[in-house]
KELOGU-470026 format. One record per residue (C-alpha): residue number from 1; x, y, z. Coordinates in Angstrom, 2 decimals. Layout:
- NUM,X,Y,Z
...
% end
This chain:
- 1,-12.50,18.39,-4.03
- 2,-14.56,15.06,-4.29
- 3,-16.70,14.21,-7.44
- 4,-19.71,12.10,-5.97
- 5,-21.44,8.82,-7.44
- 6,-24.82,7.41,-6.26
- 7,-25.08,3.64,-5.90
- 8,-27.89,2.27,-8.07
- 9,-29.16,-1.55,-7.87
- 10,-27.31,-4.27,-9.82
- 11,-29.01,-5.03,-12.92
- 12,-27.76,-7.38,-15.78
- 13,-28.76,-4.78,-18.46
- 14,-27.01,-2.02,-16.68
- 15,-23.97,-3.86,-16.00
- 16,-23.82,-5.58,-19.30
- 17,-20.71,-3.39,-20.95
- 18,-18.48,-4.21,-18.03
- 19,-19.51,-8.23,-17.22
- 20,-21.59,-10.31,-16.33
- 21,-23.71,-10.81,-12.98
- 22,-24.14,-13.87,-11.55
- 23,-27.03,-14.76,-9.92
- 24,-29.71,-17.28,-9.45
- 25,-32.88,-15.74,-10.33
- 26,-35.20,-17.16,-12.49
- 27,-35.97,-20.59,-13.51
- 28,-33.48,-22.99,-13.57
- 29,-31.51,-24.00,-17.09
- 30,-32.05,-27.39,-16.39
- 31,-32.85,-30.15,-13.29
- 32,-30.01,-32.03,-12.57
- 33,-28.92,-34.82,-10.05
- 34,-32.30,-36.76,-10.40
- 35,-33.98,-33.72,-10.57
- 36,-32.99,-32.39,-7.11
- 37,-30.60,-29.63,-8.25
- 38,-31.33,-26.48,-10.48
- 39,-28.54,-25.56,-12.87
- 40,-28.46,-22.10,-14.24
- 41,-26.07,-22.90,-16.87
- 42,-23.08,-21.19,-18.55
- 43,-23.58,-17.48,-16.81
- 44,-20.22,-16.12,-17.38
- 45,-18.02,-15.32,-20.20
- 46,-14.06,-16.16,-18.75
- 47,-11.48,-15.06,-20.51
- 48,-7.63,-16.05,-19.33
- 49,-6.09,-15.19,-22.65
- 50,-3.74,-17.75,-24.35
- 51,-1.33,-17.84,-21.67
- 52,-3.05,-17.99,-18.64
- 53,-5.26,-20.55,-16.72
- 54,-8.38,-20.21,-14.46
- 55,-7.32,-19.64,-11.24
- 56,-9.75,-20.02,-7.89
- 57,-8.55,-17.55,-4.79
- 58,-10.35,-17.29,-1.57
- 59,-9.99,-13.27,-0.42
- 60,-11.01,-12.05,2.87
- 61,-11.75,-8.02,2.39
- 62,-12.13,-5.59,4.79
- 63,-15.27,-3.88,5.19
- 64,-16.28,-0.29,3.93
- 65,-19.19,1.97,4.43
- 66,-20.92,4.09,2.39
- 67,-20.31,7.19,1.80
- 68,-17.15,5.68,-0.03
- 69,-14.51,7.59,-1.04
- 70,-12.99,5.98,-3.85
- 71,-9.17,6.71,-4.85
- 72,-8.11,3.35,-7.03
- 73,-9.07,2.11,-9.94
- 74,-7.41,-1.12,-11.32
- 75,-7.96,-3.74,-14.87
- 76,-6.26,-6.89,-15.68
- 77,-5.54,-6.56,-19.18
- 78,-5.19,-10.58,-19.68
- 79,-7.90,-12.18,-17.94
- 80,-11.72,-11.62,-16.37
- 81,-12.13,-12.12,-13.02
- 82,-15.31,-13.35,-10.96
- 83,-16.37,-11.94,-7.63
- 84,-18.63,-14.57,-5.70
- 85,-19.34,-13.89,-2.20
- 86,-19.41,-16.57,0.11
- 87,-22.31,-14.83,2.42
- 88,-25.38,-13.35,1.41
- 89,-24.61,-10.09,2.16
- 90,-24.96,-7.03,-0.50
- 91,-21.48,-5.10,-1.87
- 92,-20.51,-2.17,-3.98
- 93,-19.15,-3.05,-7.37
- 94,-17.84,-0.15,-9.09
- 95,-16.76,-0.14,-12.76
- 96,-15.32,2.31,-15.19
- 97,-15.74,2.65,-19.39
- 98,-12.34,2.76,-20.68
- 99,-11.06,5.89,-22.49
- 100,-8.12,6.14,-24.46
- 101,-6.45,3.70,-21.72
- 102,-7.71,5.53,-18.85
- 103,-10.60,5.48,-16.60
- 104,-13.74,7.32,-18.01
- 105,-16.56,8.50,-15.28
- 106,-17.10,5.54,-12.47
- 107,-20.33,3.62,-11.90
- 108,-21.75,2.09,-8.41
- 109,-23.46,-0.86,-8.21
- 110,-24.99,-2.37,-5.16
- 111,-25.68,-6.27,-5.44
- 112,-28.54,-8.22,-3.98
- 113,-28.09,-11.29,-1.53
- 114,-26.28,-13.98,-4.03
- 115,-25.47,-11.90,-6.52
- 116,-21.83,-11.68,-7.66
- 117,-19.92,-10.37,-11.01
- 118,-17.79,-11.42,-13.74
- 119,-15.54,-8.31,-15.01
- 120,-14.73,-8.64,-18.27
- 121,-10.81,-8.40,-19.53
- 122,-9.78,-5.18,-19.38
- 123,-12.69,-3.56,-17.70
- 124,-11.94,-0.47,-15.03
- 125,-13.21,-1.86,-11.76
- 126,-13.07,-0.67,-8.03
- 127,-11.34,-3.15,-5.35
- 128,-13.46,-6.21,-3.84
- 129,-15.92,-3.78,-1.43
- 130,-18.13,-5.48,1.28
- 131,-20.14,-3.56,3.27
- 132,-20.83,-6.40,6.14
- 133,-17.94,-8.49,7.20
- 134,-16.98,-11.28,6.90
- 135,-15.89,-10.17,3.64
- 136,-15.38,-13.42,2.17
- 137,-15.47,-14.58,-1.52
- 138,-14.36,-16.84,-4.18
- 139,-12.84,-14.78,-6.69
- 140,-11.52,-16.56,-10.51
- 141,-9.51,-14.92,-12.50
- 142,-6.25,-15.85,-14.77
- 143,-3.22,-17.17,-13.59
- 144,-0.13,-16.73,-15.53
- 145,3.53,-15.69,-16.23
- 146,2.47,-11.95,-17.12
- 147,1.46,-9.08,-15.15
- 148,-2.67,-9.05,-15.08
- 149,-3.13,-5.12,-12.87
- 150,-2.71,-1.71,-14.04
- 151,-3.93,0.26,-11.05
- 152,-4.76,4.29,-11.36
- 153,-4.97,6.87,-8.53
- 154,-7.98,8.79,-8.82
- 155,-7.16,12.81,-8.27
- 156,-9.35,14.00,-7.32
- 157,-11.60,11.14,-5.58
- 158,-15.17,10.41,-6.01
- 159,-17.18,9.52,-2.91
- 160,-19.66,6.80,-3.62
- 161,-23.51,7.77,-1.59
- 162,-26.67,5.71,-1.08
% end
């Protein structure tokens, strides 16, 4: 038996408990460069603990379509982590509250073009999902010694729908 989920858009409000999107919109911070670049300034909160550094990975994911049935949830208990895409091209982001350790009742997300997210530490979160290949991005997160993933089957699975 499948629970389902219905993808709404990406909003900061709505996402606000869980990260931090990053996007463009609006008017530049400042002009930098001799005025020929925008700079929407200081849009994420990282967080790589006392132990860990930032950390930039390049990850190549394969594509999914919706309806999605979702079976994983993971967290990284020492350290954000930043999805950027490296295309213009929409995904799911998926998020959790946190109950008592565990996963509470999922959320879908669908970004716009050149939008990406910054999970906050210890925040449930679905894997990296592009809908479009390639399914490039930059992703930052910590880099230490410790283990950073808890992962958690989902029994039964939700399907994510449009």
């Amino acid at each position: 038996m499948s629970r389902e989920i219905k993808v709404v858009p990406l909003s900061a409000a709505a996402f606000a408990p869980f990260g931090d999107v990053l996007d463009a919109s609006g008017t530049p911070d400042k002009m930098i460069n001799a005025g020929l670049c925008g700079r929407h300034h200081d849009r994420a909160a990282l967080d790589f603990g006392p132990d860990g550094r930032a950390g930039i990975s390049i990850f190549n994911a394969e594509p999914r379509s919706l309806p999605y049935e979702l079976t994983l949830l993971e967290r990284h208990p020492e350290g954000s982590q930043a999805f950027l895409p490296m295309t213009e091209n929409p995904f799911l982001v998926i998020v959790a509250p946190d109950e008592n350790g565990t996963p509470g009742r999922p959320r879908a997300f669908m970004t716009a073009p050149h939008q990406g997210v910054n999970f906050h530490r210890g925040v449930w979160h679905g894997v990296l999902t592009p809908l479009s290949a390639p399914g490039l991005f930059t992703v930052v997160d910590r880099i230490g010694k410790t283990a950073n993933l808890e992962e958690v089957s989902l029994a039964p699975s939700y399907v994510v729908v449009p």
